[in-house]
C-alpha positions in Angstrom: -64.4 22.2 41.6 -67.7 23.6 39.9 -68.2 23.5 36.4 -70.3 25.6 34.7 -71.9 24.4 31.5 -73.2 27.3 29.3 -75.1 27.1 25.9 -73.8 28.5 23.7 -72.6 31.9 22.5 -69.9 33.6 20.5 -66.9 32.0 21.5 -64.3 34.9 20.4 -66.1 36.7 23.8 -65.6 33.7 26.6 -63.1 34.8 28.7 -62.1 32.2 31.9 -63.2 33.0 34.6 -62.8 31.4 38.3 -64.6 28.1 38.1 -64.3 25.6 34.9 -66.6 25.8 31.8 -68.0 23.6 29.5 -69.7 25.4 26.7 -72.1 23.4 24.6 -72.0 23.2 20.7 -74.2 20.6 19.8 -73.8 16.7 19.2 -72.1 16.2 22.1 -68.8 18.6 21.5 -68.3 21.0 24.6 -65.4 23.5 25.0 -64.2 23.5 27.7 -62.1 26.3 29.7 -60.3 26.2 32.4 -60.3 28.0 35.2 -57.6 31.4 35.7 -55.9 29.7 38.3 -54.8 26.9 35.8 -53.8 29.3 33.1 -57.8 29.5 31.1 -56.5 26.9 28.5 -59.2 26.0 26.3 -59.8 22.7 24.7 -62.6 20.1 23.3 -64.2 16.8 24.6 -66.8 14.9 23.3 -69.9 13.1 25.6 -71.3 10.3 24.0 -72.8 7.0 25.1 -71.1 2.9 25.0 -72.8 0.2 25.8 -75.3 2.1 27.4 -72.6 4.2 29.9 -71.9 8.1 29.4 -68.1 8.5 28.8 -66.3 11.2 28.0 -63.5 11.9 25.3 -61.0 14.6 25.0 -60.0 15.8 21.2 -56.7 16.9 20.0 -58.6 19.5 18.0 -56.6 23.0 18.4 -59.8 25.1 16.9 -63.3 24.9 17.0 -63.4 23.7 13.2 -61.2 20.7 14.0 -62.9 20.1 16.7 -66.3 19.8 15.1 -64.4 17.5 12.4 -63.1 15.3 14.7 -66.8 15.0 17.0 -68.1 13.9 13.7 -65.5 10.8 13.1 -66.0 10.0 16.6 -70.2 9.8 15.6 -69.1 7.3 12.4 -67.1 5.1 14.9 -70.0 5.3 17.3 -72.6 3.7 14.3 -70.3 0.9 13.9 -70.2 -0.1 16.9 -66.6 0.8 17.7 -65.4 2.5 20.8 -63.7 5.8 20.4 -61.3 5.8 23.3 -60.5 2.0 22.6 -59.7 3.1 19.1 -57.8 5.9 20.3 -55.7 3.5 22.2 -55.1 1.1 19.1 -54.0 4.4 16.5 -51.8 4.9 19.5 -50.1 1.6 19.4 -50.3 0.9 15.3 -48.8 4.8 15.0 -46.2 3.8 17.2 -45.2 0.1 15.5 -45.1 2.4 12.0 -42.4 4.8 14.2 -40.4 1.7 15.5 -40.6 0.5 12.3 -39.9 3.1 9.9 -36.6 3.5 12.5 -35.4 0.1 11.9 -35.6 0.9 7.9 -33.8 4.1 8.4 -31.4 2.3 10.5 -31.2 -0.4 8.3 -30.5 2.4 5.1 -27.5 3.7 6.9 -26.2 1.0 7.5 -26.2 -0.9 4.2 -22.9 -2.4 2.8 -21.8 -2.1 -0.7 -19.6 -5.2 -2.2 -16.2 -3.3 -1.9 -17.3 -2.8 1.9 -18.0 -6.2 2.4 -14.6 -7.3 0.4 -13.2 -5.1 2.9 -14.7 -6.9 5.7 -13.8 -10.3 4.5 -10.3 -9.0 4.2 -10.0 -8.2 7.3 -11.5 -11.0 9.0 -11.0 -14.2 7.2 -8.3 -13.8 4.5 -6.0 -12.0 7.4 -4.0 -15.3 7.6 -4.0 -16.1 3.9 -0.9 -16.6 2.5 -2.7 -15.8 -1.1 -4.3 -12.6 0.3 -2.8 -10.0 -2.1 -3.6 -12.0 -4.5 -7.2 -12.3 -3.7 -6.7 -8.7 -3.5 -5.1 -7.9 -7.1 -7.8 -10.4 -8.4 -11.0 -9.1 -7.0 -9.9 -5.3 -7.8 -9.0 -5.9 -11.7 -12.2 -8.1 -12.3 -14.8 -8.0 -9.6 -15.1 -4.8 -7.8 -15.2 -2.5 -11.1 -18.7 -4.3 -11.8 -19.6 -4.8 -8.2 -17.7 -2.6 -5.7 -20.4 0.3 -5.7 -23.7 -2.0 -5.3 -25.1 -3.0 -2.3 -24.8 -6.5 -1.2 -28.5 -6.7 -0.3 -29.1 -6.1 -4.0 -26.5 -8.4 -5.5 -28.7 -11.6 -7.0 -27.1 -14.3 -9.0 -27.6 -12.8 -12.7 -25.0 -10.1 -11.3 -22.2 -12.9 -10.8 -23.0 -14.8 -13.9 -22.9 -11.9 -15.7 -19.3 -11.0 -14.2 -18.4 -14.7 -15.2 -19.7 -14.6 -18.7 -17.3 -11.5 -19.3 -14.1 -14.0 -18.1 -15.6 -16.9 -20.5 -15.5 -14.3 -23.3 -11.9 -13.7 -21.9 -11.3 -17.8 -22.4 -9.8 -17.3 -18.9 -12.1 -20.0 -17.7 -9.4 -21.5 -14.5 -9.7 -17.7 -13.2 -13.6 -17.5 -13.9 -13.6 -20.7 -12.4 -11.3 -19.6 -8.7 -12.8 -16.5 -8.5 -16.3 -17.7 -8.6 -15.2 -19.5 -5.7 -13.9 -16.4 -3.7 -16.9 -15.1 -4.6 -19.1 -17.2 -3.0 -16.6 -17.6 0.5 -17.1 -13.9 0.8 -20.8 -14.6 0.4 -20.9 -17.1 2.9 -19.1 -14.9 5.1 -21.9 -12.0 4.7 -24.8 -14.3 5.4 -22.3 -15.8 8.6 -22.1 -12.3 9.7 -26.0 -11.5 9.4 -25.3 -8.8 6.8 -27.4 -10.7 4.4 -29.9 -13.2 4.7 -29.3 -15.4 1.3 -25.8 -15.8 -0.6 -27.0 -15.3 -4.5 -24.1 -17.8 -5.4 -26.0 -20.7 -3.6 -27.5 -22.2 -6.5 -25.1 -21.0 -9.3 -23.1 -24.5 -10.2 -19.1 -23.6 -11.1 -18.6 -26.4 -12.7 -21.3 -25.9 -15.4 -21.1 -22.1 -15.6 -17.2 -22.3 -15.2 -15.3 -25.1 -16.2 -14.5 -28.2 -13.9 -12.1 -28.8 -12.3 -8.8 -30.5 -13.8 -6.1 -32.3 -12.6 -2.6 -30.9 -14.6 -1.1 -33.6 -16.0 2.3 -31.6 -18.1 5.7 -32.6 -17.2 8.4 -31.9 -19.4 10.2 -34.9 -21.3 14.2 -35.6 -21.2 14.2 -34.3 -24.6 12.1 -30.9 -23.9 14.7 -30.0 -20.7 17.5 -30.6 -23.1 15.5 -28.4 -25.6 14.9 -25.8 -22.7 18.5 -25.4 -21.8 19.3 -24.7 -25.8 16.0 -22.1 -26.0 16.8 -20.2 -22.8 19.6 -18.0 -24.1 17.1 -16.6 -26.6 14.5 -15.2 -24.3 16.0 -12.9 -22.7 14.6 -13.6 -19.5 16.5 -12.0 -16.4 19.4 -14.1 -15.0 17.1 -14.7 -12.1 14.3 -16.2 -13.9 17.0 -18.7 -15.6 18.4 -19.1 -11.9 15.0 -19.9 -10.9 13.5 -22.6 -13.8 16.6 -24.6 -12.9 16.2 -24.7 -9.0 12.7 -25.6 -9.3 13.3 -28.3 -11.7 16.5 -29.6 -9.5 14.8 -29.6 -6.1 10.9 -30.4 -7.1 10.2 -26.6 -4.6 7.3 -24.4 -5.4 7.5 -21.3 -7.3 5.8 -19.4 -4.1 8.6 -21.1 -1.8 11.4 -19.9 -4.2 10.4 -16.5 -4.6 9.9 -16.0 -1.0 13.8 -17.6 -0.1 15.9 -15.1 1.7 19.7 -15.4 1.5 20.1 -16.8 5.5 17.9 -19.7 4.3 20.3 -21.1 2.3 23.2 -22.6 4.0 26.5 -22.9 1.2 28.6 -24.8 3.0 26.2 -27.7 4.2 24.6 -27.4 0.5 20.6 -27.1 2.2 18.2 -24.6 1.8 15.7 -24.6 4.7 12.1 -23.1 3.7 10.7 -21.8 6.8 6.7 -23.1 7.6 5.6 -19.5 7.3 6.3 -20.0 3.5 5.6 -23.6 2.5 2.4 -24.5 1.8 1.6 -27.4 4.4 2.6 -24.7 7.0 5.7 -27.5 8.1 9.6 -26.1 8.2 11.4 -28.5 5.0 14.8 -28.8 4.3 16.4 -29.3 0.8 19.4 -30.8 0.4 21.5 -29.3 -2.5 22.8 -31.5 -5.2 25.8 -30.0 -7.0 23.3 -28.6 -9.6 21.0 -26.6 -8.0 24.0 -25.3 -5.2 25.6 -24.1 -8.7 22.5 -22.2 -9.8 22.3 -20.7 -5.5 25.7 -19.3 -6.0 25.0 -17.9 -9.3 22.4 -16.3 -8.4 24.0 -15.0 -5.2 26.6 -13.0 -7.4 24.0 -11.7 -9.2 21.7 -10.6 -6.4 23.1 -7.0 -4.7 20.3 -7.4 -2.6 21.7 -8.6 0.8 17.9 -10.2 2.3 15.9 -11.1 -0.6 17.3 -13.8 -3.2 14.7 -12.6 -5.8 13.8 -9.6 -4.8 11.1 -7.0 -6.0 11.8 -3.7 -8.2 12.9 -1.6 -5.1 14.4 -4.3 -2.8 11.8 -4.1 -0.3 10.9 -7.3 -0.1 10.6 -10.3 -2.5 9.3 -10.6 -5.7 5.4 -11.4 -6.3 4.8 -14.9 -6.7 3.2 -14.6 -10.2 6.2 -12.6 -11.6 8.6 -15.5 -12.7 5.2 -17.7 -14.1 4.4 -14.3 -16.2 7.4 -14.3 -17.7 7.7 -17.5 -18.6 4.1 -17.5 -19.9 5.3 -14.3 -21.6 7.6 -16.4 -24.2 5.2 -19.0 -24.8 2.7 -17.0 -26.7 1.1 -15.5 -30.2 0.9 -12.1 -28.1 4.1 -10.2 -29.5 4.9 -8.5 -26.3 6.4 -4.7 -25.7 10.4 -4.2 -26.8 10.8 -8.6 -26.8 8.9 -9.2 -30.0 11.7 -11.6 -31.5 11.0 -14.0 -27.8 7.5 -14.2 -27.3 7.5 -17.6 -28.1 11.5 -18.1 -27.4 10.4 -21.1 -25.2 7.9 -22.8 -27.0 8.6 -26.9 -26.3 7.1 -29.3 -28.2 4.6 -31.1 -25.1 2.7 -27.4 -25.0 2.4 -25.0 -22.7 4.4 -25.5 -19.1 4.3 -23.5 -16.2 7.0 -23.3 -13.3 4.5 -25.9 -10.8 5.1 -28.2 -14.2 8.9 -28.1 -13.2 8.3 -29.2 -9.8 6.6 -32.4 -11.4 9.4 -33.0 -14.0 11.7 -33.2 -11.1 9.4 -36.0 -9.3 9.0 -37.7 -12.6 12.5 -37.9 -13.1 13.0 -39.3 -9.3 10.6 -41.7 -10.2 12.1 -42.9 -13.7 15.4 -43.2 -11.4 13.7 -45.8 -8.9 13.9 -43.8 -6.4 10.9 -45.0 -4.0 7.4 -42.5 -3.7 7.5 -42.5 -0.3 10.7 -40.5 -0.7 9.5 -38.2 -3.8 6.5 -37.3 -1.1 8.8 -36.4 1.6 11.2 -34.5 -1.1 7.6 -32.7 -2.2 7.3 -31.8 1.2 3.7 -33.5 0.6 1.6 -34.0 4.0 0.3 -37.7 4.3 -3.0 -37.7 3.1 -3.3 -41.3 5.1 -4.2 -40.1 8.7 -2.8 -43.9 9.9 0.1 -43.1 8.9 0.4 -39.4 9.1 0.1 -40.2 13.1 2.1 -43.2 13.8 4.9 -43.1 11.0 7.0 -39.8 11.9 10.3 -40.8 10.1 11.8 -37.8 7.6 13.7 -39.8 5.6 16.5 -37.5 5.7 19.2 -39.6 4.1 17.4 -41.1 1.7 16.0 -37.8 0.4 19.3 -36.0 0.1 20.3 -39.2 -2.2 17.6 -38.7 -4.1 18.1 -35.3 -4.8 21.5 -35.5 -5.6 20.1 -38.7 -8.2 18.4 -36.1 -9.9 21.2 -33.3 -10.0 23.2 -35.7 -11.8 20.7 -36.7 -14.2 20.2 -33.2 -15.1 23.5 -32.5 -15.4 24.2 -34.9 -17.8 20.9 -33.5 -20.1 21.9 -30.4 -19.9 25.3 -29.0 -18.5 26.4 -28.5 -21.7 23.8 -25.9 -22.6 23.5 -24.3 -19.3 27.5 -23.6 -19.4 27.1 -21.6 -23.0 24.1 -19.9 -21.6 25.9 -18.7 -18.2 28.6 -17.1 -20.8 26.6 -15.2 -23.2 27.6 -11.6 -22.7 
């Protein structure tokens, strides 16, 4: 095809014509038009020389101003020595990295995760088979996500957590600054598992020093204190389950978690056993208690009680069972300086003289009392329903025990019988 290349003149008269035209306009910029047949589009290219070769370069110029602004960057690349089209090719790539890049960030923006959607996550995922997950739940939404639920996790650094934890300190609830720190930092490690963050800002905050360490309970309650119990109970008004429940504990060495969770069929009368399924004991293995007289009396008496026909303690609208901190709180209710809402004459109704006990201190009082009998450890670990820490032994010796366990809880029915009977009878007949 024939190009025609014309000096130049005023380009508001160039029309297109048949052939192609290249219209001069000094240093090198020609416009060029194309012929009718291809529609007479005009545009701007640029001749210069490169390494001693004539080349050619089209602009993206859209007027005849641009397009002289542009020939004259080309000109400033041309003195240093750099090769327009080559450049050209390089803008290309860089302006396409920024694109890709600027992408991912967007990407990246809409996908961010607050804390409350990681805690979420976590939920979901690894505390599905918790037996403690709605308490993890209750815990985090009363004193973690209020401070943290809106920020993003990306953001979180340590000062964020240690400020959260200086607030418990200031509470002097250091064992709960102390577990949930250590939630904390599992639903950390759990982000960075997941890729959703890089670094877990817990990793370098120590909970023993910014918590409190770690401390092995050590309360049990004295002969004297469970006779004083038995005397105090009547006084603080706790609910006829609660009393139900102290005794049990004490009379067959069970967790509170285990009790609270005990249905009716669980509890076979006329064989005197109570079988706590594996779903709800704590070493995830089926153990059954046999009953001394005591603890079958406090069953039944809380049986007649109970109008619920599934749940032996259960919650407000018989739906299930009680929560597992409800019988602790109550019983840490009466052992304070707190005067507490309509019982302000029994908030310190069971006050004993060793300090402050919780129901898991019962379970202990019951072993120590097994022990003071002479009844052997082996047998207060199997009545604990404790899992051989001695893998030896956890493998090769499988025997239950079963005979010499029922002896030793009926050892320590009668024992407690004769501290307290006497009391427990006066209490059951208060009107």
């Amino acid at each position: 095809m024939a190009i025609n290349i014309i000096k130049p003149l005023t380009f508001s008269h160039l029309k297109a014509t048949e052939t192609e035209q290249l219209i001069k306009d000094g240093g090198g910029l020609f416009v060029r038009i194309r012929p009718i047949t291809n529609g007479g589009k005009i545009s701007f290219r640029v001749s210069y020389r490169f390494d001693k070769k004539p080349k050619w370069i089209d602009l993206r110029a859209k007027t005849l101003p641009e397009a002289r602004a542009e020939r004259d960057e080309i000109k400033n690349l041309l003195r240093k020595g750099v090769n327009p089209k080559l450049e050209r090719k390089l803008e290309l790539e860089r302006n396409k990295q920024q694109q890709q890049e600027d992408l991912e960030a967007i990407a990246k923006l809409q996908a961010r995760m607050t804390v409350r959607d990681l805690f979420v996550n976590w939920c979901e995922i690894d505390l599905i088979k918790r037996k403690d997950k709605q308490e993890v739940i209750r815990m985090f939404e009363k004193d973690v996500l209020p401070d943290l639920g809106n920020l993003y996790v990306e953001d979180i650094r340590k000062g964020h957590i240690a400020l959260l934890i200086s607030k418990l300190k200031k509470r002097e609830v250091l064992h709960l600054a102390r577990n949930l720190l250590k939630l904390i930092r599992q639903m950390f490690r759990y982000a960075v598992n997941s890729d959703f963050i890089e670094f877990d800002p817990t990793a370098s905050l120590s909970i023993a020093k910014i918590t409190t360490k770690p401390t092995e309970r050590e309360r049990n309650l004295s002969e004297l204190e469970v006779r004083a119990l038995a005397r105090q109970l009547p006084s603080a008004k706790l609910l006829i389950s609660t009393e139900c429940a102290i005794w049990i504990c004490l009379s067959t060495t069970c967790r509170i978690g285990e009790l609270c969770k005990a249905k009716s069929l669980d509890i076979d009368f006329e064989n005197k056993t109570w079988t706590i399924p594996k779903q709800n004991s704590k070493n995830k293995k089926a153990h059954t208690i046999f009953l001394s007289d005591f603890a079958l009396e406090q069953f039944i008496k809380l049986k007649e009680f109970s109008t619920n026909e599934v749940w032996l303690f259960p919650n407000r609208d018989g739906s299930s069972h009680v929560c597992d901190k409800s019988i602790t709180k109550q019983i840490g209710g009466r052992q304070t300086e707190t005067i507490m809402s309509n019982r302000s004459k029994c908030n310190q109704a069971l006050v004993l003289s060793g300090g402050k006990w919780t129901p898991h201190d019962l379970r202990r009082t019951g072993a120590t009392l097994m022990g003071d009998l002479g009844i052997s450890s082996d047998v207060i670990d199997k009545c604990l329903n404790h899992t051989e820490e001695n893998k030896m032994k956890r493998t090769y010796q499988r025997q239950k025990l079963e005979k010499e366990q029922a002896q030793a809880w009926c050892a320590l029915g009668d024992r407690l019988n004769n501290l307290v009977a006497k009391e427990i009878t006066q209490s059951s007949n208060r009107p």
